[in-house]
Kinemage of the C-alpha trace (Angstrom):
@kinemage 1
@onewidth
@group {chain A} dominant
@subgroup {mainchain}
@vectorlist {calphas} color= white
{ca unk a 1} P 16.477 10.661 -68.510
{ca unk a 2} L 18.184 10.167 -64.752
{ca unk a 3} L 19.998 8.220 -62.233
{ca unk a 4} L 20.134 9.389 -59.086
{ca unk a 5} L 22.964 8.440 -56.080
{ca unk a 6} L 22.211 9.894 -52.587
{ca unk a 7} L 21.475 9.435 -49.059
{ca unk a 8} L 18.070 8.047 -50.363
{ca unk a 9} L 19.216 5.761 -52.323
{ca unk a 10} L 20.009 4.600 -56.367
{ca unk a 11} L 16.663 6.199 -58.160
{ca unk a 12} L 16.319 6.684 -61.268
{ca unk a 13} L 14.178 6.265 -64.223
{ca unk a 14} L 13.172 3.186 -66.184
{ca unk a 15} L 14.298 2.928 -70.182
{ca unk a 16} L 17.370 4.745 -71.451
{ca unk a 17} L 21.269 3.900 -71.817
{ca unk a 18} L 23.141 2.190 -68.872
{ca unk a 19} L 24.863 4.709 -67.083
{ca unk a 20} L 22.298 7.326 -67.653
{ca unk a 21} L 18.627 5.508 -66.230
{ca unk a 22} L 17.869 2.892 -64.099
{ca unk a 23} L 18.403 0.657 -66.617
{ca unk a 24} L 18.713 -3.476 -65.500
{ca unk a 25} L 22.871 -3.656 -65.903
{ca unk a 26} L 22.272 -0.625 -63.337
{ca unk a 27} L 20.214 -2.495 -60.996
{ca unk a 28} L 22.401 -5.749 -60.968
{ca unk a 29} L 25.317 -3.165 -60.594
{ca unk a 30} L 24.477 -1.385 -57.624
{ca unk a 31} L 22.858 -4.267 -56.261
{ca unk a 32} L 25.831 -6.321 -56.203
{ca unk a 33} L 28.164 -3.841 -54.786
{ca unk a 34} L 25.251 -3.546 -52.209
{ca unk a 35} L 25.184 -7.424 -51.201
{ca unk a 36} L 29.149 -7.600 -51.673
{ca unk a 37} L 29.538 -5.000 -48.789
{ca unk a 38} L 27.310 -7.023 -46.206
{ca unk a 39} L 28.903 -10.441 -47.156
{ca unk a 40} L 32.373 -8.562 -46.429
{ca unk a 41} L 31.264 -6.925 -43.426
{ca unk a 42} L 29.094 -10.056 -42.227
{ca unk a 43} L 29.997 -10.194 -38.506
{ca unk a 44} L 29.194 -14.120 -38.557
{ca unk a 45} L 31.182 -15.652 -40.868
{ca unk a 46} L 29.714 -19.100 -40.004
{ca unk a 47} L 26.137 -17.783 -41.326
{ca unk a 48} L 25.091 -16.677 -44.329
{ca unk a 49} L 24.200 -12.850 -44.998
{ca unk a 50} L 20.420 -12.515 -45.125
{ca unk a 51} L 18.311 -9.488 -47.109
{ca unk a 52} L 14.954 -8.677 -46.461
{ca unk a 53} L 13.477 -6.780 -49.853
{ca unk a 54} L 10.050 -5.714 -50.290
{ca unk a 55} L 8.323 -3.746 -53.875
{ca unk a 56} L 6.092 -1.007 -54.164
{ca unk a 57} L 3.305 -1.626 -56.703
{ca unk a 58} L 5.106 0.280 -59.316
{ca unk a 59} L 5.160 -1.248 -63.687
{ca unk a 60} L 8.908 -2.285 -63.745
{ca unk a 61} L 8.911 -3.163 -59.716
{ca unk a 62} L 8.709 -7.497 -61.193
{ca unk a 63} L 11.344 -6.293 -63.150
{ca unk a 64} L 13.739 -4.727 -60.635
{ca unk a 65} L 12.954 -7.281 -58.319
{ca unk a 66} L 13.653 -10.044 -60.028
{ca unk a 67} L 17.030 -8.522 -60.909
{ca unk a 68} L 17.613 -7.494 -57.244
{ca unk a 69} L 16.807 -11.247 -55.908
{ca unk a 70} L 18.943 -13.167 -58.340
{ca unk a 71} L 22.010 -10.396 -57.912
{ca unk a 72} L 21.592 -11.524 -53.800
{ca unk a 73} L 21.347 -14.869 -54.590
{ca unk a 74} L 24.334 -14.904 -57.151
{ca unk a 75} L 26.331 -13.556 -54.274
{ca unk a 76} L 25.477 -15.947 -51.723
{ca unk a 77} L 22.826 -14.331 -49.893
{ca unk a 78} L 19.600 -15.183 -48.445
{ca unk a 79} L 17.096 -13.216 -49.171
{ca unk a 80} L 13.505 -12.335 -47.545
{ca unk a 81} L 11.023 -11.692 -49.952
{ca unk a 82} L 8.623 -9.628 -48.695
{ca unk a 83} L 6.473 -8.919 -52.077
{ca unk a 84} L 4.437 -6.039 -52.395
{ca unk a 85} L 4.873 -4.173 -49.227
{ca unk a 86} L 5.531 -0.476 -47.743
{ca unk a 87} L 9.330 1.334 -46.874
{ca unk a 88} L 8.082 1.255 -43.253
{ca unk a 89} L 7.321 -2.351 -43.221
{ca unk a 90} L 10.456 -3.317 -44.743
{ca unk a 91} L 12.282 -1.260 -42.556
{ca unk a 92} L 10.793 -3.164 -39.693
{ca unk a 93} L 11.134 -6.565 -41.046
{ca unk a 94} L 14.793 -6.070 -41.654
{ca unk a 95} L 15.591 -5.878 -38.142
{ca unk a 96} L 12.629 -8.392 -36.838
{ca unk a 97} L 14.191 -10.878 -39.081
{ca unk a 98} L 18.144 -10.269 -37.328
{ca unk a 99} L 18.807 -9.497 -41.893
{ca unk a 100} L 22.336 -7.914 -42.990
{ca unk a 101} L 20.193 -5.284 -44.477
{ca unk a 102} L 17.308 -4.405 -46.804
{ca unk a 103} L 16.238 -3.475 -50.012
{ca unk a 104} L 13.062 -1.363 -50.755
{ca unk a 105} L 12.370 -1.250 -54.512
{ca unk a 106} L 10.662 1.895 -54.575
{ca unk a 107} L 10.744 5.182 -55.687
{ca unk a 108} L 8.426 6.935 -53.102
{ca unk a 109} L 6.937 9.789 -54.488
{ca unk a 110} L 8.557 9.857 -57.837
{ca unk a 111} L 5.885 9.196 -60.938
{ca unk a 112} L 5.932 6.227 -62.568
{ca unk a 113} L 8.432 5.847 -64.545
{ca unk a 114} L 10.966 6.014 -62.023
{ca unk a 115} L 11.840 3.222 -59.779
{ca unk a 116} L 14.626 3.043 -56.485
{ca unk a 117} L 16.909 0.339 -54.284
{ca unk a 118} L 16.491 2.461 -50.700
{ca unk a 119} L 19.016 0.404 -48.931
{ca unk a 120} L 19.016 -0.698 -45.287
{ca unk a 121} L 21.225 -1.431 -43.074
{ca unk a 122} L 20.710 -4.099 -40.033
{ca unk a 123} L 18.675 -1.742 -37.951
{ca unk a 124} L 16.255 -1.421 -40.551
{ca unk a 125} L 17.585 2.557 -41.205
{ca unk a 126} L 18.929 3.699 -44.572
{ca unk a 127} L 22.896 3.457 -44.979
{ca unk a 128} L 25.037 5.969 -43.908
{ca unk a 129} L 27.084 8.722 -46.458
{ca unk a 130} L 30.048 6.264 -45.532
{ca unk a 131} L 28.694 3.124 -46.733
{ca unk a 132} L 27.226 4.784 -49.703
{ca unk a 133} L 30.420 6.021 -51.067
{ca unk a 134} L 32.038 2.427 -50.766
{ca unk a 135} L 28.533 1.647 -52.646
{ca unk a 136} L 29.161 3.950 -55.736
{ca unk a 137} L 33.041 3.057 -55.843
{ca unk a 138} L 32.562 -0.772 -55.822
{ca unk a 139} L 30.069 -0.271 -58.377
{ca unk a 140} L 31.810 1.569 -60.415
{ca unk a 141} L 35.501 -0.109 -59.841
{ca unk a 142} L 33.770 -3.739 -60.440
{ca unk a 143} L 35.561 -5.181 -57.417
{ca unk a 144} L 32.565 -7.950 -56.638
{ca unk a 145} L 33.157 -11.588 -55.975
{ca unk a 146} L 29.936 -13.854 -57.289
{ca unk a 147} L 29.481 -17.228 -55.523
{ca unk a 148} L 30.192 -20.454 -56.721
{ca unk a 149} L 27.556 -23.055 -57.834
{ca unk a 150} L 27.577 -24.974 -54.341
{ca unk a 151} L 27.147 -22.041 -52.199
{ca unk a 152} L 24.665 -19.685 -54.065
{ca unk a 153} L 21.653 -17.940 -52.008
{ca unk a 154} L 18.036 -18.665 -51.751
{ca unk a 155} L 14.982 -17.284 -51.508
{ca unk a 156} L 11.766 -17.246 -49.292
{ca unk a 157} L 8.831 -15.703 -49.353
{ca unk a 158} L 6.790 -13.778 -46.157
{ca unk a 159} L 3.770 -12.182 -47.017
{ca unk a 160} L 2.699 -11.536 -42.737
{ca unk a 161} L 4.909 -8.309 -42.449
{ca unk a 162} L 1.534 -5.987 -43.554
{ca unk a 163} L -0.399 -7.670 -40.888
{ca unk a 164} L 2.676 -7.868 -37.869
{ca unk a 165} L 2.828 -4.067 -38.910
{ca unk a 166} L -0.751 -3.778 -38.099
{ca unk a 167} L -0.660 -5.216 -35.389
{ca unk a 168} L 2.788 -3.459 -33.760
{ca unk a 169} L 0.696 -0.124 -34.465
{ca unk a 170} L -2.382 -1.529 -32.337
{ca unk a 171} L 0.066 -2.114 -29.886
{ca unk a 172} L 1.777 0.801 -29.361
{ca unk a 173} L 1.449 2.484 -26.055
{ca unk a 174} L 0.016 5.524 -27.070
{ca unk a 175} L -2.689 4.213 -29.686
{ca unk a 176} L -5.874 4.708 -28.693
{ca unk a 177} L -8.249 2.811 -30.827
{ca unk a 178} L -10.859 3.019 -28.207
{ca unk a 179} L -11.099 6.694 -28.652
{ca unk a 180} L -11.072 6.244 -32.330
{ca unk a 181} L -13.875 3.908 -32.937
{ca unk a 182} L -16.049 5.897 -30.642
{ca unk a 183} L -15.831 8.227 -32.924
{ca unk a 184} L -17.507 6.462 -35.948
{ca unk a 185} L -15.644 8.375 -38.432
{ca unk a 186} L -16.026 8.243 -42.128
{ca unk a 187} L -12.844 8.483 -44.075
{ca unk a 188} L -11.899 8.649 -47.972
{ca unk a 189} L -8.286 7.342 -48.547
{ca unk a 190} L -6.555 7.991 -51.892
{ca unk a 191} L -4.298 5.011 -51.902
{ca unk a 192} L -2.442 5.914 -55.371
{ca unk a 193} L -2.935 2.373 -56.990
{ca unk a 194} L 0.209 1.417 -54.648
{ca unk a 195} L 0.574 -0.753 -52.205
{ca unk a 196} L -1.224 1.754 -49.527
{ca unk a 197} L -4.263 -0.150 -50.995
{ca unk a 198} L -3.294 -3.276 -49.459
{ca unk a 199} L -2.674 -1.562 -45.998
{ca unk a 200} L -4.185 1.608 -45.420
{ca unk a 201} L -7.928 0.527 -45.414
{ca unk a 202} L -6.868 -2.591 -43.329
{ca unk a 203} L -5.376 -0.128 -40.860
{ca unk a 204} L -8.142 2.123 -40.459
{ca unk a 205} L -10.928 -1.003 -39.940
{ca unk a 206} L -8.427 -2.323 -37.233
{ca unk a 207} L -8.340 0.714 -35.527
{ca unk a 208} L -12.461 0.439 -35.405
{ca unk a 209} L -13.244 2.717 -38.671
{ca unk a 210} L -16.195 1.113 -40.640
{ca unk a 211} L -16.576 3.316 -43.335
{ca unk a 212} L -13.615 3.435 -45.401
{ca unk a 213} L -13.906 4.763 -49.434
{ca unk a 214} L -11.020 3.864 -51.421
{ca unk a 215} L -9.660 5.949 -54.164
{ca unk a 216} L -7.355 4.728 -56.333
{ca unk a 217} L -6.982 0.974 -54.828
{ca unk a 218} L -6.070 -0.995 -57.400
{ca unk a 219} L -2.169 -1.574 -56.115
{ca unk a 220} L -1.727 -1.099 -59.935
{ca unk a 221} L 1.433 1.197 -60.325
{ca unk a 222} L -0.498 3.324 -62.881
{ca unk a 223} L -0.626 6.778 -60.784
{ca unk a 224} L -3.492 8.425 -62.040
{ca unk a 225} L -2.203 11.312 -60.724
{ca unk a 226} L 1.606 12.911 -59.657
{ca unk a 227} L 1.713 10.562 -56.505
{ca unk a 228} L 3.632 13.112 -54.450
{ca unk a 229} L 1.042 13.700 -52.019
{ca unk a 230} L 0.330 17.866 -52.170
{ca unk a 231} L -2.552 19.635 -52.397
{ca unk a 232} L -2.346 20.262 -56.156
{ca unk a 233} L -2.286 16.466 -56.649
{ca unk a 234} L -5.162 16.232 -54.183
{ca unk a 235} L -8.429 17.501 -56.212
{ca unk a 236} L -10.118 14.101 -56.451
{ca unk a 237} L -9.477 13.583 -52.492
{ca unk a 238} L -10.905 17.160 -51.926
{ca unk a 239} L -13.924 16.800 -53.729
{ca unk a 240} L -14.465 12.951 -52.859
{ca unk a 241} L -14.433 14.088 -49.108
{ca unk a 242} L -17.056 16.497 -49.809
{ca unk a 243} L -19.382 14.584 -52.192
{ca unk a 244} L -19.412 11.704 -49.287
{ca unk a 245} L -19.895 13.742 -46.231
{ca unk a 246} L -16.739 12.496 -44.969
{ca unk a 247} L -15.031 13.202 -41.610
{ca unk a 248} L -11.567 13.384 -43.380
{ca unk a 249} L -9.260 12.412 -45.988
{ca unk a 250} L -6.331 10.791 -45.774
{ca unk a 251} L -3.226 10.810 -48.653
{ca unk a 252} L -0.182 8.500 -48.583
{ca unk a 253} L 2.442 8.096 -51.278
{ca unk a 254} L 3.295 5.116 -52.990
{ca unk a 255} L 5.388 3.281 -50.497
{ca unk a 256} L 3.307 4.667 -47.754
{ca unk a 257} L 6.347 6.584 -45.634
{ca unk a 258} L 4.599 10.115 -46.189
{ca unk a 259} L 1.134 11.168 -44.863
{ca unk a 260} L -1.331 13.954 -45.258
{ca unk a 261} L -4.813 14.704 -43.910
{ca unk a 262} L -7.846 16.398 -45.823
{ca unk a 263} L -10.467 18.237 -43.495
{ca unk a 264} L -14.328 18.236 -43.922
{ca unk a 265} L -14.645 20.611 -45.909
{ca unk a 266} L -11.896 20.001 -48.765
{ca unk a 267} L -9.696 21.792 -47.848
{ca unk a 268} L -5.899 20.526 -46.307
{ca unk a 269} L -4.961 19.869 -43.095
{ca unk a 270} L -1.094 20.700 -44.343
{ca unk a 271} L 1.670 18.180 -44.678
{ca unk a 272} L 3.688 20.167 -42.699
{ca unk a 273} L 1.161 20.162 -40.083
{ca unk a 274} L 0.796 15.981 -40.093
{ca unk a 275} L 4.128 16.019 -38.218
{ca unk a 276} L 3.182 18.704 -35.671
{ca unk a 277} L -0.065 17.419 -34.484
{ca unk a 278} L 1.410 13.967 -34.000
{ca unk a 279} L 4.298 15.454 -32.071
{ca unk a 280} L 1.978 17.875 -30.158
{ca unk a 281} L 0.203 14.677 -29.336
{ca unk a 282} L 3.356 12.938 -27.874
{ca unk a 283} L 5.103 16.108 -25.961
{ca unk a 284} L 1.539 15.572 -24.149
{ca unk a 285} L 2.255 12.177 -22.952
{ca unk a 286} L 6.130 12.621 -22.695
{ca unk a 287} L 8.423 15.322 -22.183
{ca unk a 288} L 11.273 15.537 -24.339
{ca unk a 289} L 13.042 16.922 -27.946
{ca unk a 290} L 12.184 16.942 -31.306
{ca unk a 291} L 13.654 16.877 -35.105
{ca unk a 292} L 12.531 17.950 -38.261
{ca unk a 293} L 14.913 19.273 -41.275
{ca unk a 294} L 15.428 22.740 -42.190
{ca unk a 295} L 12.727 22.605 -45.137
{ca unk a 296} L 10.252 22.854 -42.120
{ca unk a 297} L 7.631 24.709 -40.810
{ca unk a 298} L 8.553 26.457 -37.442
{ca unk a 299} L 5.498 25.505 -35.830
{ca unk a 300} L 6.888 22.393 -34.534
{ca unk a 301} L 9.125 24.187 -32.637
{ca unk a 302} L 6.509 26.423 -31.094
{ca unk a 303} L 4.954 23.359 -30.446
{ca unk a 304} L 7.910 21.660 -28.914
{ca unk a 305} L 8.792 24.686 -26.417
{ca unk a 306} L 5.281 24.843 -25.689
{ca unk a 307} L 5.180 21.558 -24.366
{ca unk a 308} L 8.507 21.961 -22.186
{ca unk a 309} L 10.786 20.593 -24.882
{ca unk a 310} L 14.108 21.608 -26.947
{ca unk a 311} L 13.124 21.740 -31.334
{ca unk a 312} L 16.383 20.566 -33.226
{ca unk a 313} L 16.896 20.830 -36.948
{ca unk a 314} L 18.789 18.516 -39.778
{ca unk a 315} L 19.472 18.485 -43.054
{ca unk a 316} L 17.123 17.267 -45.249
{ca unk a 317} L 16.718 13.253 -45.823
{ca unk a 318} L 15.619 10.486 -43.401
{ca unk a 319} L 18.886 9.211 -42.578
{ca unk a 320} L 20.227 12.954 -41.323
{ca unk a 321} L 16.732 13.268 -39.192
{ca unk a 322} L 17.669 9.835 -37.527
{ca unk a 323} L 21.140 10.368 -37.032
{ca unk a 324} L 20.156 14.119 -35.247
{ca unk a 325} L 17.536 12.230 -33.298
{ca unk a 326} L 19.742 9.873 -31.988
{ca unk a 327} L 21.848 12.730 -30.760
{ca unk a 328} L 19.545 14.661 -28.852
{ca unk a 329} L 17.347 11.531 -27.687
{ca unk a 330} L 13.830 12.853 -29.599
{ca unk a 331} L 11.023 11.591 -28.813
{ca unk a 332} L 9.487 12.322 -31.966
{ca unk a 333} L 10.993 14.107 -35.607
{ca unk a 334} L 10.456 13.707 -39.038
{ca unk a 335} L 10.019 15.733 -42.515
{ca unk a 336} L 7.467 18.477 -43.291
{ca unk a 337} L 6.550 16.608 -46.417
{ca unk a 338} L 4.284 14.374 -44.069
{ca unk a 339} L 7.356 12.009 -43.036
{ca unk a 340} L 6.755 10.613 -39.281
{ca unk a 341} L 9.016 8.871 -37.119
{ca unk a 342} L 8.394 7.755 -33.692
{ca unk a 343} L 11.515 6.477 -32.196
{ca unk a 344} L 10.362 3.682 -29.826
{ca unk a 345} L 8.334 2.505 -32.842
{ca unk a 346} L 11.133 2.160 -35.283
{ca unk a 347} L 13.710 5.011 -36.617
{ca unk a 348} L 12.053 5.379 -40.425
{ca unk a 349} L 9.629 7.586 -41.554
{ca unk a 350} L 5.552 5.764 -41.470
{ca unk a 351} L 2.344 6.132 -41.998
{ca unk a 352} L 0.652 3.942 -40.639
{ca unk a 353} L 1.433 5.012 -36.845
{ca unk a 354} L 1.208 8.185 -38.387
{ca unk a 355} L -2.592 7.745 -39.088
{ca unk a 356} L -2.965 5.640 -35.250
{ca unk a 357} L -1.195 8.644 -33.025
{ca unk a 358} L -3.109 11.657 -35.703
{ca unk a 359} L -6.342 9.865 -35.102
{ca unk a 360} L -5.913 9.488 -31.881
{ca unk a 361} L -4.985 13.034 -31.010
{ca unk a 362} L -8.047 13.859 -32.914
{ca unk a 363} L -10.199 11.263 -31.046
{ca unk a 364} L -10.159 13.430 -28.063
{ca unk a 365} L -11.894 16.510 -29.892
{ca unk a 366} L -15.030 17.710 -30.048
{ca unk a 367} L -15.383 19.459 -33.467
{ca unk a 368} L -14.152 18.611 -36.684
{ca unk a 369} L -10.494 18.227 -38.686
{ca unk a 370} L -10.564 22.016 -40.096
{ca unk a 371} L -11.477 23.462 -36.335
{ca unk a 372} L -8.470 21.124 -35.277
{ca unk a 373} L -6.368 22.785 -37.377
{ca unk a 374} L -6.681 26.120 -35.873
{ca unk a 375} L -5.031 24.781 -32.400
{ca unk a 376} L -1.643 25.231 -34.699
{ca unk a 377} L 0.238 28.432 -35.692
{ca unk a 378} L -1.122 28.955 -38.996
{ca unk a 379} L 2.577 29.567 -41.286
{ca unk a 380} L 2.372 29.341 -44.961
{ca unk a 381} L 5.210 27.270 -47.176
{ca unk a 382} L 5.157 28.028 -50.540
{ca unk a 383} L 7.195 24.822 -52.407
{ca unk a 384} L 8.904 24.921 -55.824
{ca unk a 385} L 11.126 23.352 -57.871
{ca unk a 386} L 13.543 24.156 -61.152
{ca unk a 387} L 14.650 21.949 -63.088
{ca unk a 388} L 18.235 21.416 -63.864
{ca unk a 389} L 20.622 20.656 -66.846
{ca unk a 390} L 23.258 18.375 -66.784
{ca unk a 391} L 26.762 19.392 -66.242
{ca unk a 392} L 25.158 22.898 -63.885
{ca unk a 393} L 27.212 23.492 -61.264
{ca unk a 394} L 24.598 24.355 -58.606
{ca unk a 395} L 27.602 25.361 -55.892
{ca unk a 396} L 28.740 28.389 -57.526
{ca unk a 397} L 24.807 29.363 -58.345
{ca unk a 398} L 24.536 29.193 -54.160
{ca unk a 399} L 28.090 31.060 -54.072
{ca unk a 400} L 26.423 34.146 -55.784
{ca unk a 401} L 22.997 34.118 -54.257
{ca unk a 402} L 24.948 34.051 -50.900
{ca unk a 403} L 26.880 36.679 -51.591
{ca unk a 404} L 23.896 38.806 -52.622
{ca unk a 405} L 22.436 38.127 -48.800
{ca unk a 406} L 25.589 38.239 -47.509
{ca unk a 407} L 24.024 40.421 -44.698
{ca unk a 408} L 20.846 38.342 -43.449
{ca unk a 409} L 21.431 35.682 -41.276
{ca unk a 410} L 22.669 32.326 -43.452
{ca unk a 411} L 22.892 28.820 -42.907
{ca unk a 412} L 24.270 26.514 -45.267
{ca unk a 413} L 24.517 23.031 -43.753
{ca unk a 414} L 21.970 22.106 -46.424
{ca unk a 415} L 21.796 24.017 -49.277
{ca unk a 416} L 21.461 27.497 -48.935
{ca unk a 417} L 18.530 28.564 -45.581
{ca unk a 418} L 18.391 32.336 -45.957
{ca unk a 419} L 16.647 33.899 -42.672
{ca unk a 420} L 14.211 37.477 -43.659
{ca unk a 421} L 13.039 38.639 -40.076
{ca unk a 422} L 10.869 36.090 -38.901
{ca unk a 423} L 10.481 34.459 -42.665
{ca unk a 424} L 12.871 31.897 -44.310
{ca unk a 425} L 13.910 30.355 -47.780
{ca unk a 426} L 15.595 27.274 -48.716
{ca unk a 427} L 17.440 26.597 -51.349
{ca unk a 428} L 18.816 22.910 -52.006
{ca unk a 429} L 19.736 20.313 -54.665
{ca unk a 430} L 17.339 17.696 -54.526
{ca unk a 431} L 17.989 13.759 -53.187
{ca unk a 432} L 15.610 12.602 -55.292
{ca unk a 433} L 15.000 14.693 -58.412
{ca unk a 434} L 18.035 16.522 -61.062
{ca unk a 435} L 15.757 19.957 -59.555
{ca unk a 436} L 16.830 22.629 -57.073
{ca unk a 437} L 13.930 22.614 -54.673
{ca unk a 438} L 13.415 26.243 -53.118
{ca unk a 439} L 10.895 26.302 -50.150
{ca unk a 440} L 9.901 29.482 -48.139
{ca unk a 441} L 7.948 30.073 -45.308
{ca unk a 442} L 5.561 33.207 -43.711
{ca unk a 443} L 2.569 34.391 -42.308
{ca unk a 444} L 1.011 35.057 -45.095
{ca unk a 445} L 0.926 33.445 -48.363
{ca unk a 446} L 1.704 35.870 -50.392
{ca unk a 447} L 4.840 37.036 -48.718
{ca unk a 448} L 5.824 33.121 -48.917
{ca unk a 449} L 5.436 33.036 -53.000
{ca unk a 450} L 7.240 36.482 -53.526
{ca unk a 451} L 10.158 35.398 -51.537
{ca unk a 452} L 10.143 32.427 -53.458
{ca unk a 453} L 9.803 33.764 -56.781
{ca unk a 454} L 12.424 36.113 -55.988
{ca unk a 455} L 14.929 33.923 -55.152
{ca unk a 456} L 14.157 31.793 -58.184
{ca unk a 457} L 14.769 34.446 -60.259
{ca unk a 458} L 17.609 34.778 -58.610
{ca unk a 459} L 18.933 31.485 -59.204
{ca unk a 460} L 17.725 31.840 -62.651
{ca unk a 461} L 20.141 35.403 -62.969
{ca unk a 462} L 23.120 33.281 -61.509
{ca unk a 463} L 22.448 30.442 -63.925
């Protein structure tokens, strides 16, 4: 099957040979070299290193985390059990709590088979590329010191963090749940039988939304559909929203860091276009920059210089949007796969004020979510995937497309971001899949798929 080592974390699938899945020597593994890096780079040697860790609702996540707790505690650590709980929520916990780091056993949109350790560091952000490479080298060199009997870890349990998340959103400056609960919406939530179920509806009736319909809400880890939350995944939302009249629909993934909206009528808002209503939303209140990677719609730069602003781009994964944010002081970035982060909130990726700042952008007009829509330049990303063998060496398969487009403009911080007039493709090795994701935007749809399907072929010549 797969393991998976990147900038978003250890993920791989559950079953299999050590070595080759996610397998439980695996988890204990990487977990250890994990925990032995914080107690060696504990600034307070007079104090234990503490770990805040929080699950998904995924099958094997009693598994993992009963692996991942004992691993802490064999080393000495403290750890904060969270239980079930969101990526966002963790991420904020971790640095509420003053922790060493975190541990979010989840792996976000992946189906269920597959589970993660997204790894933390004390500000609640994921690790850098330099503490992940010590990561995969202790791991694999075995260099990891276990605690003796007398001065083993502990655990304790907090199950408030949902409910102080709640309540940091309600507090935020620029929620307006006045506005909202004026508005008496309706909303249909597909909540993926993850822990969104335990959070999402909570959310909404704090922010003065009555009528909430829950799909999928039984926080069971059985997906009934591909949890990655895009619009072919979507139907039952679609036609839910419809059948019940409903202002909206809202979509989160599993561990509730990715967000898209469903308009009246069925159809979708756009992932890509979560991120640049929230931001056009903020650049209203506040001047100032914004972030998103290269795998993202232009709009949100439109949007940005619109609103008196400079639009900045990163490579792809949360840690490389944070790190560019810091840089250029943004006020707002994220991912065009429905990914939000709001700085003075907390530098991760979130939902929840996701659905607070959407909602209350929307609050404040007059007609409905697909008339909202049309305020936004209306680009088309078409979004595929190949699959890819073992052993492939995906460098020189970039080495010969590039050379083919040698003459249009080329970028290849990230991959491979080929530039056709106003149009762009982009071609990278995913950081959470073995698949070369290729992503290309236009005006129109169908010049979007047949750039895309000709550089697949492409790739599929070079291979």
């Amino acid at each position: 099957m797969a393991l998976i080592k990147s900038i978003s974390g250890i993920r791989g699938t559950i079953g299999g040979k050590p070595g080759d899945t996610l397998s439980p020597i695996d988890v204990v593994k990487f977990t250890a070299a994990f925990g032995s890096i914080l107690v060696e780079t504990n600034p307070d040697k007079s104090q234990p290193v503490k770990v805040v860790i929080g699950r998904d609702g995924r099958i094997s996540g009693d598994m993992v985390s009963g692996l991942v707790i004992n691993t802490l505690i064999g080393l000495g650590i403290e750890v904060l059990n969270l239980g079930y709980s969101t990526t966002p929520t963790v991420e904020i916990a971790t640095k509420a709590e003053g922790a060493n780091g975190g541990i979010i056993l989840t792996a976000s949109h992946n189906p269920k088979e597959w589970n993660a350790l997204k790894l933390l560091n004390s500000e609640g952000e994921f690790i850098s590329a330099e503490v992940g490479t010590e990561l995969l080298r202790r791991a694999d060199s075995g260099e990891i010191v276990f605690a003796s009997v007398e001065k083993l870890g502990k655990v304790t349990t907090d199950d408030t963090y949902l409910q102080k998340h709640i309540d940091l959103v309600l507090q935020y400056p620029l929620t307006n749940r006045e506005a909202i609960a004026a508005k008496n919406y309706k909303v249909v939530v597909d909540c993926i039988n993850s822990t969104g179920a335990l959070i999402v509806p909570q959310l909404l009736h704090a922010l003065g939304i009555e009528n909430v319909i829950v799909l999928h809400g039984d926080n069971s880890g059985r997906f009934v559909h591909n949890p990655e939350p895009l619009p072919q995944h979507l139907s039952a939302l679609s036609t839910e929203v419809v059948k019940q009249n409903a202002d909206f629909g809202i979509a989160v993934d599993p561990d509730v860091d990715r967000l898209c909206f469903v308009c009246e009528d069925g159809s979708m808002f756009g992932e890509e276009y979560t991120l640049v209503a929230v931001a056009d939303y903020i650049l209203q209140n506040r001047v100032g920059n914004t972030v998103s990677n290269m795998s993202s719609t232009k709009a949100l730069k439109e949007i940005t210089i619109k609103n008196g602003g400079e639009y900045f781009p990163s490579a792809v994964g949360e840690v490389n949007v944070v790190k560019k944010m810091k840089e250029v002081n943004a006020v707002i970035g994220g991912e065009g796969n429905g990914g939000i982060i709001v700085p003075d909130f907390h530098y991760g990726r979130d939902a929840l004020i996701g659905i607070a700042l959407f909602l209350s952008h929307f609050a404040n007009f007059k007609k409905g979510l697909k008339s909202f829509r049309r305020n936004y330049p209306d680009y088309f990303i078409s979004k595929n995937k190949i699959e890819l063998e073992n052993g492939l060496n995906v460098q020189l398969i970039f080495d010969k497309i590039q050379t083919k487009y040698k003459n249009n403009p080329i970028n290849t911080e990230d991959g491979l971001k080929i530039e056709f007039d106003t149009d762009w493709v982009h071609l990278r090795t995913s950081n959470t899949e073995p698949i070369i994701r290729i992503y290309a935007e236009s005006s129109f749809e169908t010049t979007a798929n047949n750039i895309a399907n000709r550089l697949m072929q492409d790739i599929r010549e070079a291979i």
